[in-house]
C-alpha angles and dihedrals in degrees: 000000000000116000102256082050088054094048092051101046076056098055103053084037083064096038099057100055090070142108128286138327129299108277126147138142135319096228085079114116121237095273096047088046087051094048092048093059094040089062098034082061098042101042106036111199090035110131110203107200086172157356133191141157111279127225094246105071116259112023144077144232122236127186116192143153096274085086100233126082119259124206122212137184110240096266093052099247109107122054133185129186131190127067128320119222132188133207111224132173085270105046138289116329114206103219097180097067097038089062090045087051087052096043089041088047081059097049096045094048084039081059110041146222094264119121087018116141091239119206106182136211120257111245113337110017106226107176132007128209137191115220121191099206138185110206081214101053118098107219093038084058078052097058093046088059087062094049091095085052092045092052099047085053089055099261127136122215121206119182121203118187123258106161101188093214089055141203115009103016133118093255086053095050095050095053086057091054086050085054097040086049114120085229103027091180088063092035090056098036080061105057104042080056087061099249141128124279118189116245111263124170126197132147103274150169099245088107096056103029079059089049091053088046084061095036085053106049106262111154097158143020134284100032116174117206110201110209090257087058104255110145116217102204118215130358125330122183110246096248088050096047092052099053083048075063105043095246100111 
């Protein structure tokens, strides 16, 4: 089997493991319609949420529930995965992710603020940023350090849990103790600084606050997610971090 056979075998391997049958709006127009039933009959489990004309001619954009983008010819034979550049007069322009910040921005402000362990600017807030965290990791214990930093530059940290190990661990519960705790800020503080916090149960958001870190694309921690939905993967030094976002 050559090597492209084998990646796409992959692919639809992949593919077809997933969730429920093609559906999407009817606003779509007759060749997104058409797309959207090819691949809901050639890839069963494949749930299409969109599909619209892409900026390169010729093919088309389709967000599903695989978690990556697909790209497809007009009449739905030819597919291609992976990300889409494009070459413009400043460099090269990733359109792929820009189409997965706009689509994760959505599913952040879709899901709220709400339960989130909030560390706020000092004075004017200038800039907000989401930051899936695991009290065990180490880099993520590194950028904690630089909260006080990132505040006093007018930035607000929210942390939302993403515990690595997962459901049902001891990282996992002691993040819910840290968001059970009657002063999470201390309680937080605490622990990234390797200490004890006391067990503490409540119901709490640390489950599905760790389902929308998958939904929207964490593989590691820490993941910062900007307000326009770019994620900044790993840890960035708090200077650095500002001028990124045109504040130094």
């Amino acid at each position: 089997m050559s090597k492209k056979l084998s990646i796409m075998t992959g692919v639809r391997a992949a593919l077809a493991g997933l969730g429920l049958l093609a559906a999407f709006g009817a606003q779509a127009g007759a060749t997104e319609d058409a797309i959207a039933e090819k691949l809901a009959k050639s890839i069963p489990g494949l749930k299409v949420t969109s599909v619209r004309q892409s900026v390169a001619e010729g093919l088309y954009e389709v967000e599903s529930n695989s978690g990556d983008m697909i790209y497809t010819t007009a009449d739905g034979r030819f597919l291609l995965t992976g990300d889409l550049l494009e070459l413009t007069p400043t460099g090269i322009a990733n359109v792929t992710e820009n189409a997965r910040s706009e689509r994760r921005a959505k599913t952040m402000a879709d899901f709220g603020k709400e339960g989130v362990i909030r560390f706020p600017a000092k004075g004017e807030q200038k800039a907000e940023i989401a930051v899936f965290t695991d009290i065990d990791c180490p880099y993520c214990r590194k950028l904690h350090d630089d909260v006080p930093r990132l505040n006093e530059l007018g930035i607000t940290v929210n942390y939302y849990a993403f515990p690595r190990s997962g459901p049902n661990t001891p990282s996992f519960r002691k993040y819910e103790s840290v968001w059970c705790a009657d002063d999470q800020q201390q309680a937080m503080d605490v622990a990234k600084q390797g200490g004890k916090v006391a067990d503490a149960s409540c119901d709490n958001p640390v489950r599905a606050q760790f389902d929308l870190g998958n939904k929207v694309g964490v593989t590691g921690t820490p993941a910062i997610v900007l307000e326009d939905g770019a994620m900044v993967r790993g840890y960035v030094p708090a200077d650095k971090l500002a001028q990124g976002l045109g504040l130094l």
